[in-house]
C-alpha angles and dihedrals in degrees: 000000000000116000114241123205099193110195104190121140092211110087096196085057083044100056098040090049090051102043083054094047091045095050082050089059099252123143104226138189116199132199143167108218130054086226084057083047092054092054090041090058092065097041105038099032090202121192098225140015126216108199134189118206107228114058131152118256104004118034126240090233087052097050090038080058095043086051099049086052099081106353137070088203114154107258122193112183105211103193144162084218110100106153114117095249089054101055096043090052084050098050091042086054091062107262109143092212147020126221119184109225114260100057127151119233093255098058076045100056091043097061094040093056087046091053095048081051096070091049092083108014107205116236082256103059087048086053097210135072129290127259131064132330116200111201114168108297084344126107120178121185119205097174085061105029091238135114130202141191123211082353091307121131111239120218100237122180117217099262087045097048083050105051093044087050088049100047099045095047084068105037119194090012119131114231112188105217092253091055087053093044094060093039102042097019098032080221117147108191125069102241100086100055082119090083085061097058093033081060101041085050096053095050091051085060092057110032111029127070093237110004088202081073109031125184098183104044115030139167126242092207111241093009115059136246144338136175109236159289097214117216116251 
């Protein structure tokens, strides 16, 4: 079963998350700053954080940052926090999902198991073969799950890699969000379509010359995304 490193400040959070991630079968690590978190990274290697926002000394969304900086690790944000901004600060930062504190261990679970999923997206979810796609200054590697850019390997976190996987198996095709919530998410309510633009958002940062004019990733306005066309 997947490691868990859970960050979270309130013991009494800390021990009923543990106890439900235990009886799931997890190995889990808890702390209660995100300066413990950081040490724990290196001597635990988890294989997903769950992470709350408001911890004492340094910040979630800090930590969440100083993750993203050299590591695709999951990263699942449990928060009391619901409000829209919050979320959308939370999912910028780099977290790959958003649970609204309280949440029992099986909505938990569920988005834990979806966000694992997008670590190594089978051939299937991708819908297209193996090997290497050249697109422009883009590379994406299918075969190895990485992308690059001028020969550069992107840091990509797990939601990002899949979307851009997704995307780019269907070129020129039109997803609404809630298409690519269900496919990349696994969410089935519209609500959360935030996570989609939050995503796309952040892809655009990484992999297009001025994401304020991409020409990868672009938005059919009212509808959703597409990858392409490319200009000539």
């Amino acid at each position: 079963m997947p490691r868990v490193l859970l960050i979270e400040d309130d013991p009494a959070v800390r021990r009923g998350v543990v106890l439900g991630l235990s009886r799931n079968g997890h190995e889990t690590e808890a702390v209660g700053t995100g300066e413990d978190g950081l040490e724990a990274l290196a001597a635990f290697k988890p294989d997903l954080v769950l992470l709350d926002l408001m911890l004492p000394g340094m910040s979630g969304l800090e930590l969440c940052g100083r993750i993203r900086e050299t590591s695709r690790l999951p990263i699942v944000i449990l928060s009391a926090r619901g409000d829209d901004m919050d979320v959308v600060i939370g999912l910028e930062a780099g977290a790959d999902d958003y649970v609204v504190k309280p949440a029992s261990a099986a909505v938990i679970e569920a988005r834990m198991r979806a966000v694992l999923r997008r670590v190594a997206p089978a051939q299937a979810d991708t819908g297209a073969a193996a090997g290497c796609t050249v697109v422009g200054d883009l590379e994406i590697d299918r075969d190895a799950l990485i992308a690059r850019k001028r020969g550069a390997e992107l840091p990509l976190a797990p939601s990002e890699l899949k979307l851009l996987l997704f995307l780019s198996a269907a070129p020129k095709r039109t997803f609404s969000r809630q298409q690519l919530l269900e496919d990349i998410w696994e969410h089935s309510y519209y609500g959360d379509a935030r996570l989609v633009d939050a995503c796309v958002m952040r892809l655009r940062a990484k992999i297009e010359e001025d994401p304020r004019h991409p020409v990868y990733v672009q938005t059919v306005r009212g509808f959703g995304y597409r990858f392409g066309p490319l200009p000539a």
